[in-house]
N, C-alpha and C positions, 0 to 999 in steps of 0.2 A: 385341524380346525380349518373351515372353510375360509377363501377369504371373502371380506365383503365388499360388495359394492360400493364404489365414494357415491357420497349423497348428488344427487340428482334434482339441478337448481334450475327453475323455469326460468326463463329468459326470452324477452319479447323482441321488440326491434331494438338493432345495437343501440347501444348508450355509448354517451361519452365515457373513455375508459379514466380510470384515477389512479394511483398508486399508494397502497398500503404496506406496510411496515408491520411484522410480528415476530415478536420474541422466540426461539426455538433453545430453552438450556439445555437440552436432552442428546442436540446434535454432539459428533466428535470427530468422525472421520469421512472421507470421500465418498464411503455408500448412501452417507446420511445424505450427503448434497444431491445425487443422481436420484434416491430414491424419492428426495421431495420436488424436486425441480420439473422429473418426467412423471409425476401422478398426479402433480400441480398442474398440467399444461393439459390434462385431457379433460379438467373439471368443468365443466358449460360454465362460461362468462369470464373465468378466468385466461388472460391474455400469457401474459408469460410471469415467470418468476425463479427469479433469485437468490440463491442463499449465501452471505456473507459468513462463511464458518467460524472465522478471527472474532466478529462482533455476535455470533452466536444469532443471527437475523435473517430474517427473509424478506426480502420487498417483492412485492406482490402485485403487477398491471393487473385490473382486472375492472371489468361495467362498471360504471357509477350507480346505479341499480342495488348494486350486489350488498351483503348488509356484512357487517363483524362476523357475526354467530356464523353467516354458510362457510365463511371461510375457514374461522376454526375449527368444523366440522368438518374441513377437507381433510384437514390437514392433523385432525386427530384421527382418521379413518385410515391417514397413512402410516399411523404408529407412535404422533410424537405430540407433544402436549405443548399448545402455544397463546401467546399473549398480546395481545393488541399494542400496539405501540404508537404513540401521540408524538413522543420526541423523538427524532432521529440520532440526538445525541446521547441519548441512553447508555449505559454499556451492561448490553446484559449479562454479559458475561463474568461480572464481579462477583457475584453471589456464588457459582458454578465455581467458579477458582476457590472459589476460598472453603467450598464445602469438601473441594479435593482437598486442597491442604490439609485440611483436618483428618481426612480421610485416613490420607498421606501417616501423618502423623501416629494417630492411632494405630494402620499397624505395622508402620516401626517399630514404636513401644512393643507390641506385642513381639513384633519377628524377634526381635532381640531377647525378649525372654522368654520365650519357647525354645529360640535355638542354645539358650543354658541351660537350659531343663532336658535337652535332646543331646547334648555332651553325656550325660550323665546316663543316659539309654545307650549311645553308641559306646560309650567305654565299658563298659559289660554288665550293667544294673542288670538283676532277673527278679524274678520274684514277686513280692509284694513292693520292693523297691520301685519295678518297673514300673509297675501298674500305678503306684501313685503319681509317679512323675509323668502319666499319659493322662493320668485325672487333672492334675496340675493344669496342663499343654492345653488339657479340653475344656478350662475355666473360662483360661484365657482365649483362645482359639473361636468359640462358638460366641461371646457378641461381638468378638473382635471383625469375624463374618459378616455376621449380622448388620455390624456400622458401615466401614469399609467399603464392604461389596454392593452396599446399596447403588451407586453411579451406573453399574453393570444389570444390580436384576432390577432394576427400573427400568433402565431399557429392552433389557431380553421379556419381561413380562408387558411392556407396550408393542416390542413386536410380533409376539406370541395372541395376544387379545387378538389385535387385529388380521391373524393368520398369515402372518408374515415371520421373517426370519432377519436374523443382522449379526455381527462378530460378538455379541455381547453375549446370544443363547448358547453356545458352546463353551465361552468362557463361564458362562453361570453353571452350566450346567457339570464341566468338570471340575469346580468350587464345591459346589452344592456334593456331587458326587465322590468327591475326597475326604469331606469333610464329615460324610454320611458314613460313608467305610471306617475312617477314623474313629468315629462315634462308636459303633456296632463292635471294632474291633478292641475297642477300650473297656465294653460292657461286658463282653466276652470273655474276656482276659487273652485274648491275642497278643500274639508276640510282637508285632508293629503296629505302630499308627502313624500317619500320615498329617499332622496339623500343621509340622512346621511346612510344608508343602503348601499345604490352600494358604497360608497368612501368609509365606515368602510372594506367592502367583499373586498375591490384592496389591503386596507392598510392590512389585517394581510393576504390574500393571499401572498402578496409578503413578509409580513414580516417572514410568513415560507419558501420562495424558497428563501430567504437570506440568514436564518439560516443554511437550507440547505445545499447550496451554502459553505457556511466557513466552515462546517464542510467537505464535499468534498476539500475543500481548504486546510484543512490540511496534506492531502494528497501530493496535488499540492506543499504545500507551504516544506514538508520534501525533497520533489524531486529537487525543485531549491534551497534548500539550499544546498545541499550533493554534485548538481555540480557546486554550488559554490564553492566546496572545490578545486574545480582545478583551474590554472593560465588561465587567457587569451591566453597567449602565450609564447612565450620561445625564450633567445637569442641558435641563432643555428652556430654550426660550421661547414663550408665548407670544403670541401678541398684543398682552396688555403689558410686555416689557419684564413681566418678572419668570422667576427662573425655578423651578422644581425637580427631582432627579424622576428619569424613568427608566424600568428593569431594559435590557438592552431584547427580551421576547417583545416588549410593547414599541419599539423605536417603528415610527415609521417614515418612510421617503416624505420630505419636506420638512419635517422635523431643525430646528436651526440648534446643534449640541454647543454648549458653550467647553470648550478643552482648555484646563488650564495645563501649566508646565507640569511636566510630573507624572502626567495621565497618560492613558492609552486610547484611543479611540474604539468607541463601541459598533462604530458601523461603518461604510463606507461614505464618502460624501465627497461635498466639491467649498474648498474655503473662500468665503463673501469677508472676512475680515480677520485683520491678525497678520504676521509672520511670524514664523518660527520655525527650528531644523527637527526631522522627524526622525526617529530611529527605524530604520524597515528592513533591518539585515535579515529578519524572518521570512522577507518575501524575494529580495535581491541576493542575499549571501555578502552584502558588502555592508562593512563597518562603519562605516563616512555618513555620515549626516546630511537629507536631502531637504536643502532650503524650500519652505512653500511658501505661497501666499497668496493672496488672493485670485482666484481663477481657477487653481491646480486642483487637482483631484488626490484623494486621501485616500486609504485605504483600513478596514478595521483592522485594531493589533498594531498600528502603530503607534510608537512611542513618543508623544510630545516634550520636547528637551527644556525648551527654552524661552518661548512665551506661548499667551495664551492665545486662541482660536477659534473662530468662529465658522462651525463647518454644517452648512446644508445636509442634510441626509440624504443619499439617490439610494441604496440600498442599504438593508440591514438585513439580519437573521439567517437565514437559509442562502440567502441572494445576493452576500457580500465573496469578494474578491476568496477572503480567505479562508468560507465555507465549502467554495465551490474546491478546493484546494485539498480540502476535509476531504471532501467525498470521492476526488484523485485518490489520494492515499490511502481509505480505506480500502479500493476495490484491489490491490495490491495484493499479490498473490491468491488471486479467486478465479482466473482465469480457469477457460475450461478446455486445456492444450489435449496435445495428442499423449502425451504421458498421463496427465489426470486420466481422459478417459478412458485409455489400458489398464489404470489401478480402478478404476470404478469399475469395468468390468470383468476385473478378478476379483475383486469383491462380492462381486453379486452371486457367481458361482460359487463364494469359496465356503456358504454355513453346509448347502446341500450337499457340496462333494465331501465335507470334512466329518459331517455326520455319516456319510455313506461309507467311509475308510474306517471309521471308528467302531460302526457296528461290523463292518467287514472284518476286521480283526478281532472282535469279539469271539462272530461267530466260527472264525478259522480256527483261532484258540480251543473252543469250545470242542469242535469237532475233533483236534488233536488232543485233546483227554486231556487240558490242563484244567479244568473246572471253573465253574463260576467265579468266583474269587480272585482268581490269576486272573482272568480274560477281562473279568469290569476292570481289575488295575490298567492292563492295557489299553484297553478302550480308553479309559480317561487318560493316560499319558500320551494319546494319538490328539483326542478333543484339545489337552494343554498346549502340546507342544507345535499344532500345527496353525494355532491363532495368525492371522496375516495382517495385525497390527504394525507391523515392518513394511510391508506393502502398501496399507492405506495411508503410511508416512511416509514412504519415497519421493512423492511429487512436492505435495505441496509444503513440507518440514525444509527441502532443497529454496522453493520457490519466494516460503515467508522472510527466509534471511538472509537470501539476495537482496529481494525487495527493499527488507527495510535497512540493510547496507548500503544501498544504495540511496536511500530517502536520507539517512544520513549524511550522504556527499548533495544534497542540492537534488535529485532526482529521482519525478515520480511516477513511478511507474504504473497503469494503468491495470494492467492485470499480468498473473505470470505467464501466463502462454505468449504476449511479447515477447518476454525473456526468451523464450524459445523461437518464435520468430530472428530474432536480432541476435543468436548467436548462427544463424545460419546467412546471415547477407555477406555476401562478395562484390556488393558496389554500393558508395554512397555520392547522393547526390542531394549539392548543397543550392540552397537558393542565397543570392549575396544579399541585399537588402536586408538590416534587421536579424539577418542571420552569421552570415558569414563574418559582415559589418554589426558594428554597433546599434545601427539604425538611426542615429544621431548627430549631428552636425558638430563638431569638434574644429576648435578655431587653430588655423597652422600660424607658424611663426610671429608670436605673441613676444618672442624674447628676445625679438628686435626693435621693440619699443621699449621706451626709457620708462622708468617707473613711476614715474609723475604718468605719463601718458596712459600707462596700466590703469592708475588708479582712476583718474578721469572716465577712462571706458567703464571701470566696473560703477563708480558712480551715478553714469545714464543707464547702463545698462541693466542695475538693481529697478529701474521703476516701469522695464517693458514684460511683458508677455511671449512675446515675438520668440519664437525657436533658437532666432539667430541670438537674439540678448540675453534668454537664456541659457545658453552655450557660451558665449563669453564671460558671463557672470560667474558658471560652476568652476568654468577653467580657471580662471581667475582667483575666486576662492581655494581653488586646491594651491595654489603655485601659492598662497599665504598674502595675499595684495591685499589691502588696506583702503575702504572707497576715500577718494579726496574730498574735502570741501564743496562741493558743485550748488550751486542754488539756483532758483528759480527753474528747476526742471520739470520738464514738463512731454509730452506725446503728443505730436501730430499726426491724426490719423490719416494713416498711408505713406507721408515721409520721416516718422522716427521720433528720436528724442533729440532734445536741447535743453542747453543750459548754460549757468554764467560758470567760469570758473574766475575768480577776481576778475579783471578786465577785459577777458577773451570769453569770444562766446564760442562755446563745442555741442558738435551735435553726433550724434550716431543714427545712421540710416539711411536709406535708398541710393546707392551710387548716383552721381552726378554724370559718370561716364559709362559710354556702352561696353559693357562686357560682354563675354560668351552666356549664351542662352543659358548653358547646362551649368555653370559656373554658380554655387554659392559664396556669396560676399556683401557686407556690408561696408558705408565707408563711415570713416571718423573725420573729421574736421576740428582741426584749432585755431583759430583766426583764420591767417593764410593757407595755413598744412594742412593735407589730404593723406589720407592712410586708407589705401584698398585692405580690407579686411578679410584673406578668403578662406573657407570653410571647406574639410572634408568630412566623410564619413565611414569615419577611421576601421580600420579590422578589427575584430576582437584580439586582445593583446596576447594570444595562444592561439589563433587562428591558423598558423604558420606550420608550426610544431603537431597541432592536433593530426592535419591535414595528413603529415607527414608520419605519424604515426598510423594513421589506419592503413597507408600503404604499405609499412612495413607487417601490416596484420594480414596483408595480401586481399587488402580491399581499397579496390582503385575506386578514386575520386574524381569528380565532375561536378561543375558550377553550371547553373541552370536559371539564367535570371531574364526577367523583364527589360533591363536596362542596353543602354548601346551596346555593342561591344565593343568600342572603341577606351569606353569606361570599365570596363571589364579587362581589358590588356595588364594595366597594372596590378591587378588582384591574381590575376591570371600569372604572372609572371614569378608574381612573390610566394607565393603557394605549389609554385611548380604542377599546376593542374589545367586542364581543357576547360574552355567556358566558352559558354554557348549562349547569346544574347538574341535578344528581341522577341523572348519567347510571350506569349499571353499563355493563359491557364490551360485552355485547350491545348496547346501546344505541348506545356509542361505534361500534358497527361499523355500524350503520344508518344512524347519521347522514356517514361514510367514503364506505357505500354510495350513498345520498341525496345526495350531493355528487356523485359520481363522473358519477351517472345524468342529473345535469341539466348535466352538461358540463365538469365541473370537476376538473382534475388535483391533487389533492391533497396536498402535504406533509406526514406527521403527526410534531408532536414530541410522546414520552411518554416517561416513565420507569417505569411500574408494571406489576404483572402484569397488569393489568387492562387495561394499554394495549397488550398484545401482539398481539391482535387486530386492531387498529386500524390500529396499525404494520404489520403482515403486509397491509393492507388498501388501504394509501393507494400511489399513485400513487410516490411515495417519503419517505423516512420517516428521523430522524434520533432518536438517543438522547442524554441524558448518561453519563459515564463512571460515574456513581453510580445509573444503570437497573438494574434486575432483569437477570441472564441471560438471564431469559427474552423482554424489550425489546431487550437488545444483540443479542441473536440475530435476532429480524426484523428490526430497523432499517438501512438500509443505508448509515447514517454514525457515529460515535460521537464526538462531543463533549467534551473534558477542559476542570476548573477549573471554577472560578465563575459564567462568563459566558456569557450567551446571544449575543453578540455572532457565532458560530462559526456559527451557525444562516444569519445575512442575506452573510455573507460566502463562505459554501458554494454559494448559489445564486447569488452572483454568479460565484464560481472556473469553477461552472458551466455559467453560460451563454457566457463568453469560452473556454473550453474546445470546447465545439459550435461555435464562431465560429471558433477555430482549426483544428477538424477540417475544416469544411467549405472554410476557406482552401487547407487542403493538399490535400483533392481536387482543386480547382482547379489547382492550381498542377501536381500531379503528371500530369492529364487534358490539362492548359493544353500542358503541354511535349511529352506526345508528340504531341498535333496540329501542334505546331507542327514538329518533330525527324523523326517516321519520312518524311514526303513529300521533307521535303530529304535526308535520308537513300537513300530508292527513287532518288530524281533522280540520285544519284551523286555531289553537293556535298559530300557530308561524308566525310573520311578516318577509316581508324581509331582516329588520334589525337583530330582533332574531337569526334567517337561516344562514347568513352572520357571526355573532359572532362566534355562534355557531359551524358552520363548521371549521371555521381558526384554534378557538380553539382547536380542535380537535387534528390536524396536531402539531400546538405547543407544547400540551401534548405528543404527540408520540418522538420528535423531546425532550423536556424538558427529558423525561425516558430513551432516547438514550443517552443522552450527561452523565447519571449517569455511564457511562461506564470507560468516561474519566480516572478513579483512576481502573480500572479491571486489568491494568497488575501489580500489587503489589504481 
């Protein structure tokens, strides 16, 4: 069949480009992704596109011009049948699961009883014995086909229309082929038939694009948990004062949600009234409870504990914190590394070459006088056994359970060719600010003031804003302080808080005396006494350790910050690592490049805008969850919570990751050398072939899932 031209879309002067979203259930393995991605990209108007395999989707740049219909006509011209998609949160892929399943199921049922019905052939039935027990086999056998194998000649007959080819037409066609001999052979009265063969090849066929399937689904299944963490929707307040609920698709920025205890937040926003402690270990990893109040910014999905709140809307839907979080997580194992695209391109060879061996041994047969008969067995036991469904799951079967191993410790991964990146770096380079550090001002030696005087500070320091009050007030809270009595408090703006405590008046704020420029401190005041207050910006509490683990992975370390270095000595010291200070962005990316040039693979961790550069620069590059946008966007990992620890256990998830890829080439390369020669030779039946190939897939598919425990 020739093939056809993809339809041919006039296009005038460019247009603004847009991005569309279509359903693909039809895909399943690494040829689908390359065959639609590069027949996608030569279409007029179409910019680039996408296949997300896990969510069974394609997103699509392409004109604003361009209409639904030309696109689906691309992209049925390429073989595969698709559906426009409105929600991004869809999962197309439910429907697909569960038709396997059933699939799945059915011929279990059957294999199981064909192969008691095929005891009774191989224990020595002849006769009319035999013959009924292969009528039996063929009751059950031919719509067991018929249901079953549907997953397969749907797709081998969409890539056939189209004059194309894919792993599915060789697999159809030595189903169809076995099951066709079996038939003839059963009507005949022939000595064998072959049914338990094509039902065993449908059963562990599918029962690998199941496995498949969940482990893709894990993926799936971290994504619609996470946006479960948001509300439906949210009672909202108008401006005639009363209050109505709206689906959380309709919220829009300005929007004022009223939160009461109990609830979750449907969107992001900033709270104008209320206090109360939020639950956000969804987004942080920490258990603790983060006091807000007015001013503070909120995020959707989290938990309102304890009163109720009044929260402005600044985004919602697609554009909140922990959408964009979604969409981190789903691109998780879709990368397109240097291993995918080695299995994509033995894919692409592998229907032509496997038809080409299959009639080659036909016709060798043929020509050594074993007869038609013998040589189509052959033939179809070369078609069975040399399917490269093990190949098209080496990469990314390795890559989805990394990933989501890893999403389970706090870290997400942007796509898996990172993974691949980052099991090859031999230097990391840390930015301190925000990264190395907390980023936060954390009060020192609070345990030299008496508890009376505790309480007084947290007292003023519950009604400021101010970074530094806010920092004494969390510290505070955690150490279990209790605010005092304080009244009449109150904010002067520029120099602090005051207040009465019985007879003495206290204030917090602006020292009175000159301190060091660089120096964070506020002061406290009680009548007479003065308390300099001073602030650092503590390490992360594994910072030390992490450090010292990647050196012992023989990947030496270096700090790379903005800051003095005179401020840098003590971090420098306690970390046992080289820091190099006064850098600006520019600078950071010279010193990236200067590493890179003298041989060195790079990891950059940074959080700042400044460190965007840097990150876009290195070899590969990881963020925390508390990074600029503008760092989460270059970085190709993203990091939650407090701990640097995410950082040394990435690179290790890593390199067992590349260790498992290259097992499963092995394994999947190992089997057909060893499978098609017995196969040509004529040793293996189409039951053998059948086993033998699934198996295969399941082994690759069994080494991948040992990943599950890699991010420890």
């Amino acid at each position: 069949m020739a093939t056809q031209p993809l339809p041919s879309i006039d296009m005038e002067e460019p247009q603004a480009v847009t991005t569309s979203l279509f359903a693909l259930p039809g895909i399943h393995c690494a040829g689908c992704i390359g065959k639609i991605e590069n027949g996608l990209s030569h279409v007029p108007g179409i910019v680039a596109a996408r296949v997300n395999l896990s969510a069974k989707r394609v997103s699509i740049q392409h004109d604003a011009m361009m209409a639904p219909p030309d696109i689906r006509s691309a992209i049925s011209t390429l073989g595969f049948e698709s559906e426009p998609l409105a929600d991004p949160g869809i999962d197309v892929a439910a429907a697909e699961n569960r038709a396997l399943l059933r699939a799945l199921a059915v011929a279990g049922f059957a294999a199981m009883n064909i192969m008691l019905l095929s005891v009774s052939i191989w224990s020595g039935a002849e006769g009319g014995t035999r013959q009924m027990f292969h009528w039996l086999s063929a009751l059950i056998a031919l719509p067991t086909v018929a249901y079953a194998g549907q997953p397969f000649f749907r797709s081998a007959w969409a890539a056939l229309r189209q004059g194309r080819t894919n792993m599915d037409v060789p697999i159809s066609i030595g189903v169809a082929l076995t099951t066709g001999m079996s038939l003839y052979e059963t009507i005949t009265g022939g000595h064998h038939a072959w049914f338990d063969g094509a039902v065993m090849l449908l059963f562990f066929l599918l029962a690998g694009r199941v496995l498949d399937s969940m482990m893709r689904g894990r993926a799936r299944a971290g994504v619609a948990a996470l946006l479960k963490q948001t509300a439906p929707g949210a009672m909202i307040l108008d401006k005639a004062g009363h209050s109505h609920w709206v689906a959380a698709a309709q919220l829009q920025p300005g929007m004022e949600m009223l939160v009461a205890a109990g609830e979750r937040l449907a969107a992001d926003g900033r709270v104008v009234a209320g206090e109360s402690g939020l639950d956000i270990a969804f987004l942080t990893g920490e258990s603790a409870p983060v006091r807000v109040r007015a001013g503070d910014m909120v995020q959707a999905g989290a938990l309102n504990i304890d009163g109720p709140v009044h929260v402005v809307v600044t985004a919602a839907g697609a554009d909140t914190v922990i959408a964009d979080i979604a969409r981190l997580m789903e691109q998780a194992g879709q990368g397109r590394s240097r291993y995918v695209q080695l299995a994509d391109r033995a894919a692409r060879l592998y229907a032509p070459c496997v038809h080409l061996l299959a009639a080659l041994s036909f016709a060798g047969w043929m020509i050594a006088g074993a007869g038609v008969h013998q040589a189509l067995l052959i033939a179809v036991a070369v078609l069975l056994i040399t399917c490269p469904c093990a190949l098209g799951l080496a990469v990314p079967a390795a890559q989805i359970v990394a990933c989501g191993a890893l999403m389970k410790r706090g870290v997400l991964v942007k796509d898996g060719s990172a993974l691949e990146r980052l099991a090859q770096v031999d230097e990391a380079v840390f930015d301190k600010t925000g990264t190395l550090t907390l980023g936060r001002p954390v009060p020192r030696d609070l345990d030299a003031l008496s508890s009376e005087d505790r309480a007084i500070i947290l007292a003023l320091a519950r009604g400021s804003r101010h970074p530094l009050s806010v920092a004494l007030r969390t510290a505070l809270e955690m150490q279990g302080v209790s605010a005092a009595m304080v009244e009449d408090v109150r904010e002067v703006a520029g120099e602090g808080m005051s207040g009465r405590f019985g007879a003495e008046v206290v204030t917090l704020g602006r020292p009175s005396s000159l301190i060091s420029l660089f120096d964070l401190a506020t002061e406290y005041r009680r009548g007479d006494q003065s308390i300099l207050l001073r602030f650092a910006d503590a390490l992360r509490p594994d910072a030390v350790d992490t450090l010292a683990t990647l050196r012992n992975m023989e990947i030496t370390t270096l700090i790379a910050s903005g800051d003095r270095p005179e401020a840098l000595a003590d971090i420098a010291r306690l970390t046992g690592t080289t820091a190099i200070g006064h850098l600006r962005p520019a600078d950071k990316l010279a010193l990236i490049e200067r590493l890179k040039s003298s041989g060195h693979r790079i990891v950059m961790v940074g959080d700042g805008l400044n460190d965007g550069p840097a990150l876009a620069a290195g070899h590969a590059s990881m963020a925390p969850a508390s990074a600029s946008d503008a760092s989460q966007l270059a970085a190709d990992a993203v990091f939650l919570g407090d701990r640097l620890a995410p950082v040394a256990m990435t690179v290790r998830a890593a390199r067992r990751t590349v260790a498992v890829v290259k097992q499963n080439f092995a394994l999947a390369i190992g089997y057909n050398v060893l499978a098609v020669p017995l196969a040509i030779a004529g040793h293996v039946t189409p039951l053998v072939a059948a086993v033998a190939m699934s198996t295969s897939s399941l082994i690759v598919i069994a080494n991948a899932l040992r990943l599950k425990g890699a991010a420890k």
